[in-house]
KEKE-853253 format. One record per residue: x, z, y of N, C-alpha, C, O in turn. Coordinates in steps of 0.001 Angstrom, whole numbers, plus 500000, padded with zeros to 6 digits. Layout:
REM KEKE-853253
XZYXZYXZYXZY
...
//
This chain:
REM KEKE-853253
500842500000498805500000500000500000500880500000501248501781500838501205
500826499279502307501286499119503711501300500535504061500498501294503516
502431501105505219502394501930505634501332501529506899500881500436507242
501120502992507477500252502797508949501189503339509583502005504151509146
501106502912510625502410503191511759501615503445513190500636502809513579
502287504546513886501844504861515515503119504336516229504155504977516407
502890503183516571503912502671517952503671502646519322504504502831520209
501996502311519496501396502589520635500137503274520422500136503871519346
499346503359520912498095503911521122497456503093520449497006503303519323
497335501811521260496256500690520434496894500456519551496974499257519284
497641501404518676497461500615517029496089501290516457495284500671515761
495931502757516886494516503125516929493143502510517062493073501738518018
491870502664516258491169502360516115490146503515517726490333504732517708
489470503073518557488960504187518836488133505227518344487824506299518863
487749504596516968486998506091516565488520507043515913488620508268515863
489348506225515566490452507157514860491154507747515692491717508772515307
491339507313517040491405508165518276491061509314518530491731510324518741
489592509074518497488933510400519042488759511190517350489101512359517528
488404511012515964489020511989515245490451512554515256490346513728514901
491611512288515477492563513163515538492529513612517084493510514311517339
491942513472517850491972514558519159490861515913518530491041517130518497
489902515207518161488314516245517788489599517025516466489497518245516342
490260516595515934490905517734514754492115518428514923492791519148514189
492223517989516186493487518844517077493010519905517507493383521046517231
492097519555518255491245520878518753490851521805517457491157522998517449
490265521290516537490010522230515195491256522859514537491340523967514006
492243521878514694493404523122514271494045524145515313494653525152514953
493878523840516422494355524750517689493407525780517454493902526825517876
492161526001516929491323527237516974491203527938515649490780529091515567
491519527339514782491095527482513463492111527558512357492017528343511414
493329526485512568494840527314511760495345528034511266496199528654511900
495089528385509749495926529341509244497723529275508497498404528266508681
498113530129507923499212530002506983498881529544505369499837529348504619
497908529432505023497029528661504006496985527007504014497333526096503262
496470527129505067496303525038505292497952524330505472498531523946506489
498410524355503971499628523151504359499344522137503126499822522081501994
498371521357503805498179520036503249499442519067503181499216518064502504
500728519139503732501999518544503505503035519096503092504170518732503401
502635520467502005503629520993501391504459519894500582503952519048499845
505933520063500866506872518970500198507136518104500351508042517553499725
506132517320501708506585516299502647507682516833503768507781517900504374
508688515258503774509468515470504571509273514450505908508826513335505639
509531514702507140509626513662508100511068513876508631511691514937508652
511451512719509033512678512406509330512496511797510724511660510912510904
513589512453512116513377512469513044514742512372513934515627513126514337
514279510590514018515486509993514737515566509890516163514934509115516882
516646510995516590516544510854518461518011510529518874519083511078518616
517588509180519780518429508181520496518720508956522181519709508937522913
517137509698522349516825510568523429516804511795523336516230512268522355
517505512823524457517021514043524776515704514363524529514733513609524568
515760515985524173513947516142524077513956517279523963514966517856523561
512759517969524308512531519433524179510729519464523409510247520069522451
510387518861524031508883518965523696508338518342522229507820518928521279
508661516923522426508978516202521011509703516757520077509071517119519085
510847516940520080511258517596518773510696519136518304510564519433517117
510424519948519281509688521355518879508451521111518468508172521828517507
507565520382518798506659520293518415506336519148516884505310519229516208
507047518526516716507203517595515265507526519098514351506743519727513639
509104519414514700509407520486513822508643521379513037508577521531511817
507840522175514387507041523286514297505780522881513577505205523733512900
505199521404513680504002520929513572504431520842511568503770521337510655
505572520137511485505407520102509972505671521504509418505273521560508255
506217522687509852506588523644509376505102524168508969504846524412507790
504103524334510034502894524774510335502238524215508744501662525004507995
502377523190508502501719521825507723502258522012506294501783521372505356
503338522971506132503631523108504983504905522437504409505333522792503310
505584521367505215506257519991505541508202520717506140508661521822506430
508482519975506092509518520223506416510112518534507380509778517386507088
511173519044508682511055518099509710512934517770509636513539518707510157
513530517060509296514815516912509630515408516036510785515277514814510723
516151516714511992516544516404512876517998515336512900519167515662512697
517437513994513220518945512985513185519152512603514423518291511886514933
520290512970515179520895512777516373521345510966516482522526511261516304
521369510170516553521205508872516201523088508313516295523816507573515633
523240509255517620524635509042517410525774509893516447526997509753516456
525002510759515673526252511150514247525476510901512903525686511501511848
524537509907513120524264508896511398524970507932511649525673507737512641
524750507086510455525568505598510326525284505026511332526080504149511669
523864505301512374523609503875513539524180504255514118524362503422515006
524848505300514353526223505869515866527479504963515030528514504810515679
527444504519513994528140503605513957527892501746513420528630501226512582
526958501139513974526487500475513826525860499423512696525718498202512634
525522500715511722524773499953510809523375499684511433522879500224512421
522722498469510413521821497526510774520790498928510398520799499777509506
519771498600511807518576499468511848517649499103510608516923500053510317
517514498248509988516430497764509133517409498679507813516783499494507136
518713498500507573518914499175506519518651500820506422518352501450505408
518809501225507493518695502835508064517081503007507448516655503880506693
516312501767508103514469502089507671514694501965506162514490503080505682
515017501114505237515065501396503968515599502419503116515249502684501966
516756503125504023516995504256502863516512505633503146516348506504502292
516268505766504621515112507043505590513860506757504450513707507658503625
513225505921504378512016505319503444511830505388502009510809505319501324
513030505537501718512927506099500135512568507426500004511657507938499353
513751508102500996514100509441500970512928510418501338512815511444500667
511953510140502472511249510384503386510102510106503448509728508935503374
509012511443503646507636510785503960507040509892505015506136509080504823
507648510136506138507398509422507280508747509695508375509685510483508252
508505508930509238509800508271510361509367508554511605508272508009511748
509756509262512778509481509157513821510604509363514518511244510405514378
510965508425515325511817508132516498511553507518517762511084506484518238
512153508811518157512897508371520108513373508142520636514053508990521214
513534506260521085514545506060521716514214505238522611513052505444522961
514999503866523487514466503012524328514099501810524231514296501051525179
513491501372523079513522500192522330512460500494521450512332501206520454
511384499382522431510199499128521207510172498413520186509716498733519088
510726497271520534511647495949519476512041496966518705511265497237517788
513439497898518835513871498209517762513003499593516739513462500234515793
511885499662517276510889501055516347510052499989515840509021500409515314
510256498189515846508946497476515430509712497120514315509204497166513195
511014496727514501511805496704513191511931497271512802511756496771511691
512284498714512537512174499880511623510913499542510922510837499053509795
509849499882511775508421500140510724508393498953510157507747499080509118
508956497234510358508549496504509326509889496763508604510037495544508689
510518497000508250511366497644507109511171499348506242511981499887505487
509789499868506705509568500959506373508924501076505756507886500561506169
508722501824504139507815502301503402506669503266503668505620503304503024
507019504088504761506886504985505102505850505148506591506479504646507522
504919505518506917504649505494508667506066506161509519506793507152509453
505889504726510460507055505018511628506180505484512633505278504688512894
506181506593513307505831507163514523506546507327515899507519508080515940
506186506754516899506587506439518467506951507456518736505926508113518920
508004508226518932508068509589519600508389509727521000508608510816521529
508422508309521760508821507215522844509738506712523129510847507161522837
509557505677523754510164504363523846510280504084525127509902504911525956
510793502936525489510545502619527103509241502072527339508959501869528520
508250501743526330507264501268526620506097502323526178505316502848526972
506111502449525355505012503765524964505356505226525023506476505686525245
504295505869524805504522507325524766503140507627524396502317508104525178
502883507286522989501402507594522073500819509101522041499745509549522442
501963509736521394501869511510520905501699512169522773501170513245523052
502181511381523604501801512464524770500332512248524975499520513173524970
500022510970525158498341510688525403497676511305524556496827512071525013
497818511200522940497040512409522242496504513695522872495317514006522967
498049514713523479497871515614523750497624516085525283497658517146525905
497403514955525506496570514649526827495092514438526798494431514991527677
494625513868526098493464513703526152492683514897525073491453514916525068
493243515605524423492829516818524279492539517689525070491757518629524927
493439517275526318494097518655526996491906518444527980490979519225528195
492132517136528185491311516605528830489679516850528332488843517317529105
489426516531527182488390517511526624487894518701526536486722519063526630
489438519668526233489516521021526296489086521636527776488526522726527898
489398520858528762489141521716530235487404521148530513486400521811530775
487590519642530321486148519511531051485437518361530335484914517436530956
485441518473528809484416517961528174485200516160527499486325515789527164
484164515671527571484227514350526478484370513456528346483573513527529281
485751512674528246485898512002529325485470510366529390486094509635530159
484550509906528682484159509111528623483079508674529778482058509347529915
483328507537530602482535507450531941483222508072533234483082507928534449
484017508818532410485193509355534090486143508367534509486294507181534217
486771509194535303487809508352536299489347509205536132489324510393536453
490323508773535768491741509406536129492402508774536815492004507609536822
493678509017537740494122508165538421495372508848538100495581510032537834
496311507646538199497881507562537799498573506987539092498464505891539641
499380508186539413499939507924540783501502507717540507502031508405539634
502160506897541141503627506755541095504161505308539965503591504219539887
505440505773539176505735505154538412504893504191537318504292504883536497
504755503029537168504523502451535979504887502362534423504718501382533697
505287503284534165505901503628532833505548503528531570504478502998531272
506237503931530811505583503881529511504556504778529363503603504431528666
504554506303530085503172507470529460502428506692530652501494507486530765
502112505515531819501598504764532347500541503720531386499345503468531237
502010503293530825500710501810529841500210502755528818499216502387528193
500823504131528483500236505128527611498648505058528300497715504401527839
498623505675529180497618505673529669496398504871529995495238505275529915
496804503677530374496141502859530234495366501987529077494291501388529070
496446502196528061495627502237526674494417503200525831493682503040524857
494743504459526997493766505019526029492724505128527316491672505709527049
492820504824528176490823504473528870490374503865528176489265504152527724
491210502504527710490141501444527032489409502439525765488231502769525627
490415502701525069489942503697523731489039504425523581488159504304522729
489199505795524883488503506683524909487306506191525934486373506995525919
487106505110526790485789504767527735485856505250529372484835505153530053
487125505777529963487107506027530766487782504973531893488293503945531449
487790505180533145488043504229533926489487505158534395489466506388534441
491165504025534846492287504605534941492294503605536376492561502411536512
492020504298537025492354503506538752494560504356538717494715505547538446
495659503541538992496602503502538778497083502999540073496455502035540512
498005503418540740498637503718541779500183503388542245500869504184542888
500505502423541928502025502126541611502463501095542979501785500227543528
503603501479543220504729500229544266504800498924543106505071498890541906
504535498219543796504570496676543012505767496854541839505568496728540631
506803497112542349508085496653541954508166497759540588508951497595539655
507304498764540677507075499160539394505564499418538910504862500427538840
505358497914538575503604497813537866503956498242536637505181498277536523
503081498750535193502967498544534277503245497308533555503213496204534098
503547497524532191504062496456531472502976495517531139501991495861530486
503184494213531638502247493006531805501432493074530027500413492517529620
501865493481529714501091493137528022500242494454527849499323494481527030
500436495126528330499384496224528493498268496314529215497157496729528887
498905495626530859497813494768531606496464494217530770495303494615530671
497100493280530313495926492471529623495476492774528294494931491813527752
495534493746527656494470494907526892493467495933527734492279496159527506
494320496488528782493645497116529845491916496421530101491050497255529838
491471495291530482490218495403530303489750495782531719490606495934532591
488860495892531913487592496309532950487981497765532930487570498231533993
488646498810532145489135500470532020490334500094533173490757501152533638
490845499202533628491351499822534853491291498990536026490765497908536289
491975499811536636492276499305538609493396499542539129493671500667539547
494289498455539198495088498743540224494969498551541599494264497748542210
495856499507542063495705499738543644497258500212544653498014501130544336
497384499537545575498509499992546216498528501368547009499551501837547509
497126502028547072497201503435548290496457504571546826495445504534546126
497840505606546979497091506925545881495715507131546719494797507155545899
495487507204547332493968508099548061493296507392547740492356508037547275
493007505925547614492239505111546639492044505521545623490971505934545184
493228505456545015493151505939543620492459507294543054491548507458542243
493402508368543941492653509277543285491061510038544270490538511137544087
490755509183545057489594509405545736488219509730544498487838508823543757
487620511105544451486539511554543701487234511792542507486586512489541726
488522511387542039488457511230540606488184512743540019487752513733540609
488631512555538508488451513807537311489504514326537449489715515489537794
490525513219537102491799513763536681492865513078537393492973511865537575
493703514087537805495373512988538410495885513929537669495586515046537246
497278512701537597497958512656536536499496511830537093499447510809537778
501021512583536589501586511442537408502748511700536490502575512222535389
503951511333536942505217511521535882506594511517536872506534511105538031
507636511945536363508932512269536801509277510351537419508920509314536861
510029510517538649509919508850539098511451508272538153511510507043538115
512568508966537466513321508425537360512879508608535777512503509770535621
512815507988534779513145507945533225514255508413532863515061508819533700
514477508440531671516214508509531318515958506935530937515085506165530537
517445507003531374518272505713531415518370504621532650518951503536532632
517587505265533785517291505145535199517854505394535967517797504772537028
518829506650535725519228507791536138520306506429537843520119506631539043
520951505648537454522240504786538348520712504383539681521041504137540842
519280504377539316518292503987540490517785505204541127516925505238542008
518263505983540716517518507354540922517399507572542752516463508247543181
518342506991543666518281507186545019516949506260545428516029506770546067
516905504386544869516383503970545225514812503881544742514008503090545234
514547504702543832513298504893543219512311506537544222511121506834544330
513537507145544708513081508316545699512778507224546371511667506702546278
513566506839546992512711506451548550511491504921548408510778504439549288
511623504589547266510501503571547010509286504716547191508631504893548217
509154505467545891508026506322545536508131507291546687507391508168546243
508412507603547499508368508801548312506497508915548734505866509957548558
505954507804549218504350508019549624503709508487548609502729509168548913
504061508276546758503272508443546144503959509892545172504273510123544005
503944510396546094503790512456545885502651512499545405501906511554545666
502143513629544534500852514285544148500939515654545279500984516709544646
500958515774546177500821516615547098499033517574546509498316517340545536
498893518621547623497814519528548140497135518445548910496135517904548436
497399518255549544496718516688550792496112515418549251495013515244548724
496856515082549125496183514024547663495709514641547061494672514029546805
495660516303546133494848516439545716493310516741545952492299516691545252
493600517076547248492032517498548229491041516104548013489813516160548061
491734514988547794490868513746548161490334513840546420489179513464546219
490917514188545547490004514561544294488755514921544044488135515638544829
488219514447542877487063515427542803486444516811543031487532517007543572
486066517462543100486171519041543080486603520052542139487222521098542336
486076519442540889486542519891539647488060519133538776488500519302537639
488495518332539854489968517864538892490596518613538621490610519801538944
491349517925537850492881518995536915493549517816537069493214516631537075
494769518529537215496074517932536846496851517898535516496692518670534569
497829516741535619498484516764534784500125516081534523500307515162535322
500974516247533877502440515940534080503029515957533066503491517097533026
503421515293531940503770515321530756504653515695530628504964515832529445
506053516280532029507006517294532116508123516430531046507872515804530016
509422516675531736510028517535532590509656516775534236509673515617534654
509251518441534986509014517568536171510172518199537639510884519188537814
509923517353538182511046517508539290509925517927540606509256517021541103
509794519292541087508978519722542108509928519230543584511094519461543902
509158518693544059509354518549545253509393516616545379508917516185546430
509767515870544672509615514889544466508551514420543904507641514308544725
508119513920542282506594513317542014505860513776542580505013513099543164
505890515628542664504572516651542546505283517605543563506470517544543882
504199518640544091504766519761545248504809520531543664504729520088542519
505015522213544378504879523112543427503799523466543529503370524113542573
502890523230544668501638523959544902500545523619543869499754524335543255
500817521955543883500176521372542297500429521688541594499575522543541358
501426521710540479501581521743539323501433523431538892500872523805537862
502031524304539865501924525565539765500399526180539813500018527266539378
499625525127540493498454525804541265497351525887540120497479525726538907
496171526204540919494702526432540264494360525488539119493913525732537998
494696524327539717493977522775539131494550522289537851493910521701536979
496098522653537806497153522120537109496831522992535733496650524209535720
496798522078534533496628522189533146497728521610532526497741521318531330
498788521405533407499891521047532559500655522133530934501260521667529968
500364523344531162501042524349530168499861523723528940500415523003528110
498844523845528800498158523881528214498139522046527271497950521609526136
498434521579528508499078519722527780500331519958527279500496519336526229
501366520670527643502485520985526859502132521313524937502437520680523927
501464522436525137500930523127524074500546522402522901500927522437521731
499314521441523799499021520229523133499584519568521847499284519472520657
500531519171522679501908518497521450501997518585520703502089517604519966
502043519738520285501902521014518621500770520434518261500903519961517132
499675520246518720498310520176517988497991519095517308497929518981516084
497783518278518145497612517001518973498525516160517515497890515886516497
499503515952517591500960515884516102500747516423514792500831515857513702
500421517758515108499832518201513540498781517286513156498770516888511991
497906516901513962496476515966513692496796514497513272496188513715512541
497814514401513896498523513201514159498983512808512485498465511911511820
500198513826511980500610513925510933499554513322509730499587512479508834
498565514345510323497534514595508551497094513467508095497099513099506920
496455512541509620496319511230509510496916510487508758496461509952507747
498397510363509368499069509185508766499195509890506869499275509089505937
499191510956506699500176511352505772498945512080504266498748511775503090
498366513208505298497237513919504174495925513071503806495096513526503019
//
């Protein structure tokens, strides 16, 4: 049988969407030391990238699961010395229940999974970032219900947790009015899945005018780091300030898939403040992944 693989969002079905968010939430309330439906499964967990959130939460999520998570630094396996990635997916794939890696190359996580026995899972890329939208749109249920018919708005960078985003309005039914300097739109192939679920716009107060939810991200990526002067002063208008958030709905929340840089994307007054549900989208991760897991695996 074909493996199933998470590379983006829309490899998701939307009802299979919204069951592993609806069973995230059921294991965040309901979890015991009993339920390890992946006792004796292993996942194998290849990072090209720094991480704090991703790897604690895979780890912890298979430990939880009964599973066990092994950590590969990419540069002290054989690919730190340039063996062929497709051979790496065949012998991870014998060895291994499933594959998830983070690095900057969607091409190279599309070749893995077609050389994989196994589900390859996005842990991100330069283009996606699947497992954060999961635990985002939990986070998003959890505060204020089933977001279907709402509005979020994505201020700043066009990124990958960007076309993340934009993939899952279509999914989940909500409308993503998106907020970006030309020179960093979203990735054109995401564009055109996007659909009638979004809007772009050149002024945040457009954007996030009435909305549910804003939502924004760190302006430099890793591997950005040599643009980092000229990406401040591009993005400088599109702050998530106290002033932008006032033009919100009344009931919005925030959100920041972290690590975030205060004073640049976001003030502290946001992310620290009333509105901000970022700890609780952190948290997520754990859940959100465990659900994630059972899918591909139990």
């Amino acid at each position: 049988m074909t493996a199933r693989h998470l590379l983006k969002l829309s490899d998701l079905h939307a009802d299979e969407a919204r069951r592993i968010v609806g069973r995230a939430t059921e294991l965040k309330s309901s979890h015991g030391p009993d339920h390890r439906p992946l006792l004796g499964r292993t996942l194998a967990m290849l990072f090209a990238k720094s991480s704090t959130r991703t790897r604690v939460s895979f780890e912890v999520g298979m430990a939880k699961l009964g599973g066990h998570a092994l950590m590969l630094a990419t540069a002290q396996t054989q690919l730190g010395r340039e063996e062929p990635l497709a051979d790496t997916a065949r012998v991870l794939s014998r060895m291994c229940d499933a594959i998830m890696i983070r690095n900057d190359s969607q091409a190279d996580q599309e070749e893995l999974a077609q050389q994989s026995r196994v589900p390859v899972i996005n842990g991100l890329s330069e283009l996606h970032h699947p497992c954060q939208l999961l635990a985002d749109v939990q986070t998003w249920f959890e505060h204020r219900g089933d977001p279907s018919g709402k509005v979020a708005a994505w201020i700043g960078d066009g990124n990958n947790v960007c076309n993340s985003w934009i993939e899952a309005a279509r999914l989940f039914g909500f409308t993503l009015r998106a907020a970006t300097p030309h020179q960093y739109r979203p990735d054109p192939q995401v564009l055109k899945f996007a659909g009638k679920s979004l809007a772009l716009v050149d002024d945040p107060a457009a954007a996030v005018a009435g909305a549910d939810l804003v939502v924004t991200d760190t302006w430099t990526s890793m591997g950005r780091e040599a643009e980092r002067a000229e990406r401040i002063q591009i993005l400088a208008p599109f702050q998530v300030n106290e002033a932008l958030m006032a033009k919100a709905g009344p009931d919005a929340v925030f959100m920041h898939c972290l690590p975030a840089h205060r004073g640049e994307e976001v003030t502290a007054g946001v992310i620290d403040g009333p509105q901000s549900v970022v700890w609780d989208e952190a948290e997520n991760r754990l859940w959100a992944q465990m659900a994630l897991l059972e899918f591909l695996l139990a």
